[in-house]
N, C-alpha and C positions, 0 to 999 in steps of 0.2 A: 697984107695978103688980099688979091683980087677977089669980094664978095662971093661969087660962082666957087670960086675955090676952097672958101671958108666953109663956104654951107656943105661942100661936100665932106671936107674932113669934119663938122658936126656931125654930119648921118652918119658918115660908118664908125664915129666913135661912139657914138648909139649902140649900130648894129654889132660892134664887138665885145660892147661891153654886154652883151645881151647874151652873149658865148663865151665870154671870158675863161671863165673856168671850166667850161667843157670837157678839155683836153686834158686837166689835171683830173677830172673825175673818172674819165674814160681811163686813163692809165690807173690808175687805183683799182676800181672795180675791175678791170685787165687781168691784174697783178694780183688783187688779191690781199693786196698788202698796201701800206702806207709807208711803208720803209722810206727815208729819205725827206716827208715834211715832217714841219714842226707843228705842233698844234699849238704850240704858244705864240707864234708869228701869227697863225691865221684867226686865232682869239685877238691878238690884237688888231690885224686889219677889220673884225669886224666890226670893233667896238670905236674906229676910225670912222669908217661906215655910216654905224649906226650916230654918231655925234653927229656926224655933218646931215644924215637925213632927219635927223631931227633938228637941227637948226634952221634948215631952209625950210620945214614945216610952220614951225615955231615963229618966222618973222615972213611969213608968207609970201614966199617967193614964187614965181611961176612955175609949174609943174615941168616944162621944159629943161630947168634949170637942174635937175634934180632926177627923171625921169631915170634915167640906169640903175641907182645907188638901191632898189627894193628888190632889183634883178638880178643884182649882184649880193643884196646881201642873202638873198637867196639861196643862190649856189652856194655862196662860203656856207650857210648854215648847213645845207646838203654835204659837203666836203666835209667839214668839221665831223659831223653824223659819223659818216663814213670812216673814216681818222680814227674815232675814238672808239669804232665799233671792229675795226679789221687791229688795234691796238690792244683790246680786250677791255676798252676804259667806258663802255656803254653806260653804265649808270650815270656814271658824271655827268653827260648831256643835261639832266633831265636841272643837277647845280646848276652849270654855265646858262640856262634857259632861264633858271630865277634870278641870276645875278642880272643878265643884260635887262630882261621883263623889267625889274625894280628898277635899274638903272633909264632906262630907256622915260619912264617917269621923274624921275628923282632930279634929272636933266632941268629940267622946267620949273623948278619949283621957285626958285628964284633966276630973273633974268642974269645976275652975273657968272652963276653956273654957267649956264647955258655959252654966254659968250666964253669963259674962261675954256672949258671944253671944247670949244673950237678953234680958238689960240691952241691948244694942245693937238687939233688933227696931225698936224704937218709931220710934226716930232712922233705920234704913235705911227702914222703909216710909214716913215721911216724907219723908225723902230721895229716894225714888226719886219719889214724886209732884213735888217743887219741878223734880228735872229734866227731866219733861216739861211740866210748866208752863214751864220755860225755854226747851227744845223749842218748845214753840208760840210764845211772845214773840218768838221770834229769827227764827223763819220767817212768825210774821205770816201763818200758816196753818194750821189746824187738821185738812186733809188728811186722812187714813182716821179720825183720835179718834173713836170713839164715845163721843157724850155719854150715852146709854142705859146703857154699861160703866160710866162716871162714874158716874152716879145709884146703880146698884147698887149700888158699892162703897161710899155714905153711906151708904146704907140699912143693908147687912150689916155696919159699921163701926157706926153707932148700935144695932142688932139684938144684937150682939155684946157691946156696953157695959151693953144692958141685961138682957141671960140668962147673961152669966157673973159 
């Protein structure tokens, strides 16, 4: 890929990943409901997320490299909020905050964790997509999904594959 070319799909997978979940928040709060995600898919992409920004913290990698993954883990934790509050599972939040907290240390504590953990990104962020693919099969209803979220995350998943 022609340098000029590169560097522009690096910026706008930046700039998307910077909005990614917008469109899923926007339809939820819309809606009023959360009908249609899973919150065990989005638990797992966070905790994808959260491994790989803690990795490339952890072995000090350029802030470049890594730059979207606080912005997005962002939103999912705002999504999730929202999820478990239009669901009536509010309290829980406050669990799933000490599980990741603890974890988000626990990571580090020896380096083979920390690599082993991210040997597992690929397989959880995958994971977490089949179980809202299962999600939707089972309810035979696609309900707040923003396909617009969908489309992005190919985009900045191919954008991804091809600038790093």
């Amino acid at each position: 890929m022609a340098p000029g070319l590169l560097d522009l799909v690096h910026l706008t997978t930046w700039a998307v990943c910077a909005v990614i979940k917008l469109p899923q928040l926007v339809a939820v709060l819309r809606a009023g409901s959360a009908w249609g995600l899973s919150l065990s898919s989005l638990l797992l992409e966070l905790a994808g997320y959260l491994v790989f920004l803690r990795y490339q913290i952890y072995y000090g990698y350029p802030l470049e490299t890594y730059l979207e993954y606080p912005i997005i883990i962002a939103q999912d934790a705002i999504l999730i909020s929202c999820i478990m509050h239009f669901s009536g599972k509010a309290r829980r939040a406050l669990f799933y905050a000490v599980i990741y907290w603890g974890s988000w240390y626990m990571l580090t504590l020896q380096k083979c964790i920390i690599d082993l953990a991210m040997n597992l990104c690929t397989f959880v962020s995958a994971a977490s997509k089949l179980v809202q693919l299962q999600h939707l099969w089972q309810t035979k209803d696609s309900g707040q999904a923003s396909a617009l979220t969908w489309g992005m995350s190919v985009y900045t998943c191919a954008g991804k594959l091809q600038t790093t």
